[in-house]
C-alpha positions in Angstrom: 54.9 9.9 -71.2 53.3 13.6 -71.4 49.9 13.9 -70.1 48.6 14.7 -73.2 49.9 11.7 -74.8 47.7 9.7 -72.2 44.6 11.7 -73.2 45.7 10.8 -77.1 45.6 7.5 -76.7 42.6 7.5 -74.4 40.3 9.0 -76.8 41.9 7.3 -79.5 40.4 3.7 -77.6 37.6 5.5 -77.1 37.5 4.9 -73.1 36.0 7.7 -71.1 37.8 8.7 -68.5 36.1 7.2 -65.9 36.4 3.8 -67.9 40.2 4.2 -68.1 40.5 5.5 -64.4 38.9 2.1 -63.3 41.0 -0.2 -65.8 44.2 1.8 -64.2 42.7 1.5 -60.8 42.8 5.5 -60.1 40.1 8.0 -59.5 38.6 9.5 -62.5 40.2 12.6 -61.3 43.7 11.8 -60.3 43.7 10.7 -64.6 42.1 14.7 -64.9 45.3 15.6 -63.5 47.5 13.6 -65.1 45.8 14.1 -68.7 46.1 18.0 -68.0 49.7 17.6 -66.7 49.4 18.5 -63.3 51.2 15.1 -62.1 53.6 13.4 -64.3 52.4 9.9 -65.2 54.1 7.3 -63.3 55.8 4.1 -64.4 53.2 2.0 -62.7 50.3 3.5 -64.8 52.1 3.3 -67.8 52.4 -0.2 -67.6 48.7 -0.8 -66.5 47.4 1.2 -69.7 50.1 -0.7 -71.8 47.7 -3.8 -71.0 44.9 -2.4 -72.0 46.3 -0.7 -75.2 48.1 -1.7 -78.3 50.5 0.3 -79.8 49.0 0.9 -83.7 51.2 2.5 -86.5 49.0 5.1 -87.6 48.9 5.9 -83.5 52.2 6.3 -82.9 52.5 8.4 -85.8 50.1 10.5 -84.6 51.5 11.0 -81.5 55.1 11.6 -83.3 53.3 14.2 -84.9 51.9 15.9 -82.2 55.3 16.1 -79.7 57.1 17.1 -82.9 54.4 20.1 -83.3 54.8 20.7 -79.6 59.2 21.0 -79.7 58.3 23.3 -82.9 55.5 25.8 -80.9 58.2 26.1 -78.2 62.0 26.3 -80.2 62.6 30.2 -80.1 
């Protein structure tokens, strides 16, 4: 899971950050860092947000969108 991905679907629940930071039990800005990519996002907060999020169609399609848009802004 990208960082941005994590901001996606955080906005998309409509947590704040800090609101997600404490569900995950992390500072508000160790999840700055992850959302912006400067740590990868580790197994063990994937599952924590997985409990606090359901996968929805028109989200994941979204998000299919997006990474596809992101391969296409970087293929040569």
């Amino acid at each position: 899971m990208h960082g941005t991905t994590l901001k996606q679907i955080r906005l998309y629940y409509g947590f704040t950050q800090q609101e997600l930071a404490d569900k995950l039990g992390i500072t508000r800005g160790y999840l700055s860092q992850l959302e912006r990519g400067l740590k990868p996002v580790s197994l063990r907060v994937q599952i924590k947000l997985a409990k606090y999020t359901t996968p929805k169609p028109e989200l994941i399609d979204t998000l299919d969108q997006l990474k596809n848009l992101t391969r296409l802004e970087k293929s040569p």
